[in-house]
C-alpha positions in Angstrom: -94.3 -96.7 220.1 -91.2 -98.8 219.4 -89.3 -97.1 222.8 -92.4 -98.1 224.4 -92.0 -101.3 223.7 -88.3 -101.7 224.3 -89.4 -99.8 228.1 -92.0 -102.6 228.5 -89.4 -105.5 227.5 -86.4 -103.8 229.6 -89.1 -104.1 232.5 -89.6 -107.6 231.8 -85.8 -108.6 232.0 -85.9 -106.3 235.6 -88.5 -108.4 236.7 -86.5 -111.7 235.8 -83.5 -110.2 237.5 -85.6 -109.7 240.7 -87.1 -112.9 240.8 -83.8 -114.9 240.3 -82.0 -112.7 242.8 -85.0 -114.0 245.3 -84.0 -117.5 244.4 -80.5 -116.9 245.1 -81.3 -115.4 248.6 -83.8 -118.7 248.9 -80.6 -120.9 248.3 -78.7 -119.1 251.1 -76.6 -117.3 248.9 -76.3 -113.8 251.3 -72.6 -114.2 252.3 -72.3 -110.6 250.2 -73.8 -108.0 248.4 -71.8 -108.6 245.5 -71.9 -112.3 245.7 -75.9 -111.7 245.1 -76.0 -109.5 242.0 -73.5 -111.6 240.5 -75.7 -114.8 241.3 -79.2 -113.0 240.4 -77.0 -112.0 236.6 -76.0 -114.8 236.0 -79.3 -116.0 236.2 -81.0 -113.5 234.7 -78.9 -113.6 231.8 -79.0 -117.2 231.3 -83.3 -116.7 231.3 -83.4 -113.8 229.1 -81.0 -116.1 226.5 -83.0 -119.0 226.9 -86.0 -117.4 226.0 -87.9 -116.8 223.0 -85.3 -115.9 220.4 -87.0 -113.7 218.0 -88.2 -111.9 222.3 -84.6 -111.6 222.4 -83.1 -110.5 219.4 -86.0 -107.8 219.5 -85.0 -106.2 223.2 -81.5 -106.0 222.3 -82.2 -103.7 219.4 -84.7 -102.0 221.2 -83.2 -101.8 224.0 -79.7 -100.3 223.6 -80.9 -98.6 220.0 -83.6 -97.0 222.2 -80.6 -95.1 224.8 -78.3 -94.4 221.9 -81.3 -92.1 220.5 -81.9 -90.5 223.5 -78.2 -90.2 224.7 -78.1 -88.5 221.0 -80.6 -86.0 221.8 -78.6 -84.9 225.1 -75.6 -84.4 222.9 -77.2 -81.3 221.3 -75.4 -78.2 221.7 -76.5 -74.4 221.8 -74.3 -71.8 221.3 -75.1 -68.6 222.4 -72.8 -65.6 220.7 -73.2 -62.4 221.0 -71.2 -59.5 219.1 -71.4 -56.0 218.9 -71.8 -56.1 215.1 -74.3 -54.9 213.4 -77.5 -56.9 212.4 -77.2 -58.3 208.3 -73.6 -56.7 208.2 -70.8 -58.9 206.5 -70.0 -59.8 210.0 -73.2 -60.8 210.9 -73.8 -62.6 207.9 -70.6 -64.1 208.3 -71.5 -65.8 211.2 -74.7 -66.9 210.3 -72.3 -68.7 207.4 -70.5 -70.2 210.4 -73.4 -71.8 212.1 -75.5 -73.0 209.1 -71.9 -74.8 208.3 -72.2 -76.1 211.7 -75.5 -77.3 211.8 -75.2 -79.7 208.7 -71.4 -81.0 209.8 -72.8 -81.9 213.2 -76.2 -83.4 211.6 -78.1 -80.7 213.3 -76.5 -81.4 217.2 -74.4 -78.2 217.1 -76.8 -75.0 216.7 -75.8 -71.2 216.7 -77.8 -68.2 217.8 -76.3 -64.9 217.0 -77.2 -62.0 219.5 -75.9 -58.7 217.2 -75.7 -55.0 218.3 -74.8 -55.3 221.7 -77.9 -56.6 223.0 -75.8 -58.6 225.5 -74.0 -55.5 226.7 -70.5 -54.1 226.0 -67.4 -56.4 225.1 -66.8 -57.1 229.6 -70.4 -57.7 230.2 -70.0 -60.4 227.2 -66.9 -62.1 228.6 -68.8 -61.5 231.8 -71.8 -63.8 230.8 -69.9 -66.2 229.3 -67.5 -67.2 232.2 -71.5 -67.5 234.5 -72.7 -69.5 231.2 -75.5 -67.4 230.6 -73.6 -67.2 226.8 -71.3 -69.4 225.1 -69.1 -67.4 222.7 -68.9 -63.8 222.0 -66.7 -61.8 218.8 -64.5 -59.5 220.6 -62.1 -56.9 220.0 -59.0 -56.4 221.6 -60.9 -54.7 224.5 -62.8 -57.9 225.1 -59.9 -60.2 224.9 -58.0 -58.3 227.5 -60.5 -59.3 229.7 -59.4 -62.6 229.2 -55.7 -62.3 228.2 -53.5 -59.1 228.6 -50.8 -61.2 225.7 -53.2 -60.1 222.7 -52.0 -56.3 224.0 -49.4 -56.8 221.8 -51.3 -57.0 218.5 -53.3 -53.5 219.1 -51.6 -51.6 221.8 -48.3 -50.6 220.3 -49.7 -47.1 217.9 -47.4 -46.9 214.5 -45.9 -50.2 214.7 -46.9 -51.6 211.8 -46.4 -50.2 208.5 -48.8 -52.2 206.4 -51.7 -55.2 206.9 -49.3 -57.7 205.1 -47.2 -57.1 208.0 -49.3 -57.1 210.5 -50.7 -60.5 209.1 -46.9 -62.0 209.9 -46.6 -61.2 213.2 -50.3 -61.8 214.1 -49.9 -65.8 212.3 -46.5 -66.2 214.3 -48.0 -65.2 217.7 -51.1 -67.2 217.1 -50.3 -70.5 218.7 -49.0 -68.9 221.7 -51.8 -66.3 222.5 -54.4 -69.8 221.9 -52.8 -71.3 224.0 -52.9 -68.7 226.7 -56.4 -68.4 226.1 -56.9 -72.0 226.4 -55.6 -71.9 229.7 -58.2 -69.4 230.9 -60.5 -71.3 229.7 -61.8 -70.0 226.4 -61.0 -71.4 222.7 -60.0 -69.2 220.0 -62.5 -70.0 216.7 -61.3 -67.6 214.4 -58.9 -64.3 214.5 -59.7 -61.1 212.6 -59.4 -57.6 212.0 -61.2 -54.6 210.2 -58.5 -52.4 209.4 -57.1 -49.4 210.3 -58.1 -47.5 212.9 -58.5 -43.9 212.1 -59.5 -41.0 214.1 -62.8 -38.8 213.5 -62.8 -35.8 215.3 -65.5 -33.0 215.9 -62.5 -30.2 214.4 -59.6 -30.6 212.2 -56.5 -32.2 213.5 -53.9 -33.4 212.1 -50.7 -33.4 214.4 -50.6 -35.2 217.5 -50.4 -32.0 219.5 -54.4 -31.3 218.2 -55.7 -34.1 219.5 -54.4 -33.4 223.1 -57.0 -31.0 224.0 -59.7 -33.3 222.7 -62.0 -36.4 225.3 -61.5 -39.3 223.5 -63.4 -41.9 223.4 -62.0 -45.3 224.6 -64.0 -48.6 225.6 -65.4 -48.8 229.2 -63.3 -51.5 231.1 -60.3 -51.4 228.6 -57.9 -49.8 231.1 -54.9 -50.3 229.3 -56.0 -48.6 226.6 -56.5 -45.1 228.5 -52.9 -45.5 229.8 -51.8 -45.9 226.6 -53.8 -42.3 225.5 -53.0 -41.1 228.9 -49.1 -41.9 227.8 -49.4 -40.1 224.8 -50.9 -37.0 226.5 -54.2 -37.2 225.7 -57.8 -36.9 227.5 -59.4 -40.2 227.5 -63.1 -40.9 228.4 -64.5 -44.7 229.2 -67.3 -45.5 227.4 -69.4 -48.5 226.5 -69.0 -48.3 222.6 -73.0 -48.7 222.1 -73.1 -45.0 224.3 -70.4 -43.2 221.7 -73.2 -41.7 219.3 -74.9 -40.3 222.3 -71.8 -39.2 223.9 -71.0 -37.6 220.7 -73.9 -35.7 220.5 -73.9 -34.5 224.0 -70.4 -33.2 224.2 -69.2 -36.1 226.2 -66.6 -36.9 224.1 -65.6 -35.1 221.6 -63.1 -37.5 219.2 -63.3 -41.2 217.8 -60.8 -43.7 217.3 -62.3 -46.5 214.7 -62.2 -48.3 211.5 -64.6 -46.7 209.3 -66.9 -49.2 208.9 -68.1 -49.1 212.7 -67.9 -45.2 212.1 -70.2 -45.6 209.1 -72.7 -48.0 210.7 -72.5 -45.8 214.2 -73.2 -42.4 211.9 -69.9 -40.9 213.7 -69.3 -39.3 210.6 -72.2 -36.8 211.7 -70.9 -35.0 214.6 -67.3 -35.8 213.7 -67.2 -35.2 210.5 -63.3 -35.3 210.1 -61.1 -38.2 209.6 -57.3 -38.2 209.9 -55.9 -41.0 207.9 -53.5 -42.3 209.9 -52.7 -46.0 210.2 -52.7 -45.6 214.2 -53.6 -49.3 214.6 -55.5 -52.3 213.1 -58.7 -53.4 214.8 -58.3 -56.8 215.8 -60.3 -59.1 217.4 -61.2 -63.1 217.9 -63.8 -64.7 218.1 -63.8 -67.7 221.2 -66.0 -70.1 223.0 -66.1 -71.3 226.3 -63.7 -74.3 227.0 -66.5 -76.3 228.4 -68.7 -75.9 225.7 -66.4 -76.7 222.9 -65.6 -79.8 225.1 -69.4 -80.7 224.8 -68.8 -81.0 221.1 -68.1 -84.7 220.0 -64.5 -84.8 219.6 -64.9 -86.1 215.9 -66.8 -82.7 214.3 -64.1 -80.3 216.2 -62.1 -80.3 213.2 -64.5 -79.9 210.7 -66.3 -77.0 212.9 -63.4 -75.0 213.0 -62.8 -75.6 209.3 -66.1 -73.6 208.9 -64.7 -71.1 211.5 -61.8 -70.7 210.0 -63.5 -69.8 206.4 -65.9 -67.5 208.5 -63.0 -65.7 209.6 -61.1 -65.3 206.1 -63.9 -64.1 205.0 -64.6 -61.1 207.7 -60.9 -60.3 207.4 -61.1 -59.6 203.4 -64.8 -57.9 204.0 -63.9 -56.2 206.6 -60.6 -54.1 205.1 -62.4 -53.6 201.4 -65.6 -51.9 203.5 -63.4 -49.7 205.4 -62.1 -48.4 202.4 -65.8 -48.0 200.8 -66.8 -46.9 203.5 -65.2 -44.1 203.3 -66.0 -42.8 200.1 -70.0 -43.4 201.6 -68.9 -40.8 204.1 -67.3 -38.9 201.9 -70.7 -38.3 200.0 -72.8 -37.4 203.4 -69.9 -34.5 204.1 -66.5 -36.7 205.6 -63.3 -34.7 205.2 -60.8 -36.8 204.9 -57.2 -35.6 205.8 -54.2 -36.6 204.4 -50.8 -36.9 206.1 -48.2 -35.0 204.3 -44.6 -36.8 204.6 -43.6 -34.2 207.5 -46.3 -34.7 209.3 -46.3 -38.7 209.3 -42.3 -38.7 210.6 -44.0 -36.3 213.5 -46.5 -39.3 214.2 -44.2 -42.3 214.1 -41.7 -39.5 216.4 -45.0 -39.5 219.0 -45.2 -43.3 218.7 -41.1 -43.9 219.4 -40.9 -41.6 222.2 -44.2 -43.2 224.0 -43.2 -47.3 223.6 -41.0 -46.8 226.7 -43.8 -46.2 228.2 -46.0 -48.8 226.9 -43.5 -51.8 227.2 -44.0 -53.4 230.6 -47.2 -51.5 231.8 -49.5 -51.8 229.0 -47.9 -54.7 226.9 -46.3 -57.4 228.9 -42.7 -57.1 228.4 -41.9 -60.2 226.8 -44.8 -59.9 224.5 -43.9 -56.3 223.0 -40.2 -57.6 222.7 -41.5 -60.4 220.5 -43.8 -58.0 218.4 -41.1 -55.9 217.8 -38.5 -58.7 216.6 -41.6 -60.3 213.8 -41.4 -56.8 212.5 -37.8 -56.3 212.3 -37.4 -60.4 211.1 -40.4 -59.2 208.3 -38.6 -55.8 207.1 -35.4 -57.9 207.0 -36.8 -60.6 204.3 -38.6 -57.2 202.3 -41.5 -58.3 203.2 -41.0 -62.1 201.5 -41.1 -63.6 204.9 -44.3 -66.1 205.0 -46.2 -66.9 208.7 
């Protein structure tokens, strides 16, 4: 009722304006357009002020209150994010953390819906949709962020390279500012970076040197094309997949080996038709989670901070899930038949041996060159300080 009014009173003042501009045409005033409207506002204004003043005071808290309310429901924002995670899993939940945080910083303008398990495709069908806008944001892996970046290569591509998580956390915090800002540049903004881990490798039959898993189909994520040059530079069979087909391709002899933390191999019930596990830190699963740059730049510039706070906290919080359900995980599998197998001391110099003799290979053609040079000096800076260095 009361932007009723303030339409009814804002036609009132239009009406004034049109009737003084006909007065000023009367007068002979037509040497110009603009000579006219500033005659007819002029008038207009001087009417509207010398009107009733209670008339007055009303329309000019109607009428610009009124736009403000409307222009505040065009500021709302949707974000659409899809992930392949699980629904009501840690990451999942995490998330929802996210946008509930969200929704109360931005007084209810900024709203996120969650599309879990892949119902928006695999990782390049995600960055896909988002670049056409038919999604906003997306949780990715490595093999979704190469669609976007090749830099982030450097944090998953190079097998054996890191030694433990701790270190792995250095190097990732040094090269964060520069792989945002590469992202930024294509167009995406980095929320939040994660990881789940240690990859590890489940396999229909034992294997436990690098030699065994040669004359295996591994499994690697459809569109990640610098991942199967890295297997195929190691000597072994790769097979592209999207990662919601690796159950069935499991089960129909399509592939026959899995590289993945153990919580995805838990959740996907890998552990069924490959019930080994070599325990081998091969690499961590990382992944970020981003939004488009033209959606974040719908965002009022005055919440940005806040809402990445909240992403931020989102993403400390799937990192420290993430590596304590890998290891529970695990012992789940454990109970439902996993064998786990160990690497004896012999057996882990042969795998960081494979790793050394294949970077040559990797450096330049599946890691941009200046990227694995500046991977490999964090490390060496972190051994060098014993691990004391801090990001």
């Amino acid at each position: 009722m009361i932007l009723d009014l303030g339409l009814w009173i804002s036609s009132l003042i239009a009406t004034r304006w049109v009737r003084n501009l006909a007065l000023c045409r009367s007068a002979g005033l037509e040497s110009s357009r603009s000579e006219k409207l500033r005659c007819g506002k002029r008038e207009s204004l001087r009417q509207f002020c010398c009107g009733s003043a209670t008339l007055s005071l009303f329309a000019l808290c109607v009428g610009l209150l009124a736009p403000a309310s409307a222009s505040g429901a065009e500021a709302k924002v949707r974000i659409r994010l899809a992930t392949l995670a699980p629904k009501d899993t840690s990451f999942h939940k995490s998330l929802q953390m996210m946008g509930e945080k969200w929704r109360q910083t931005s007084g209810d303008t900024v709203n996120l819906t969650i599309y879990t398990d892949g119902t928006m495709g695999g990782e390049g069908a995600m960055v896909s949709r988002m670049r056409v806008g038919q999604i906003q944001a997306a949780m990715l892996t490595v093999a979704g962020l190469l669609q976007i970046d090749d830099s982030v290569s450097g944090l998953q591509l190079m097998p054996m390279m890191f030694r433990s998580l701790d270190e792995f956390d250095y190097v990732r915090e040094k090269l964060r500012p520069k792989l945002e800002k590469r992202f930024l540049d294509k167009g995406f903004v980095v929320l939040f970076w994660g990881d789940a881990g240690w990859v590890r490798f489940f396999s229909k039959h034992p294997a436990v040197h690098p030699d065994d898993f040669k004359k295996m189909k591994m499994f690697v994520s459809a569109g990640d094309t610098r991942s199967v040059e890295v297997m195929k530079a190691v000597g072994i069979n790769p097979v592209p997949l999207e990662q919601t087909d690796v159950l069935t391709g499991l089960q129909t002899g399509l592939i026959d080996a899995v590289p993945s933390v153990p919580f995805y191999a838990l959740a996907g019930q890998f552990y069924g038709p490959t019930p080994y596990m070599l325990e081998v830190n091969w690499v961590p699963l990382v992944g970020a989670t981003v939004v488009t740059k033209k959606t974040w730049e719908s965002i009022s510039p005055s919440l940005r901070d806040a809402l990445l706070k909240a992403a931020a906290e989102a993403g400390e919080q799937i990192k420290q899930r993430s590596r304590a359900e890998s290891l529970e995980s695990v012992a789940a599998m454990q109970k439902r038949g996993l064998k786990v197998q160990v690497l004896s001391p012999d057996v882990q110099t042969e795998w960081n041996k494979f790793a050394d003799v294949v970077y040559p290979q990797i450096r330049g053609k599946v890691v941009p060159s200046e990227m694995f040079d500046e991977v490999q000096r964090l490390v060496s800076e972190y051994r060098a300080s014993g691990g004391k260095s801090k990001p």
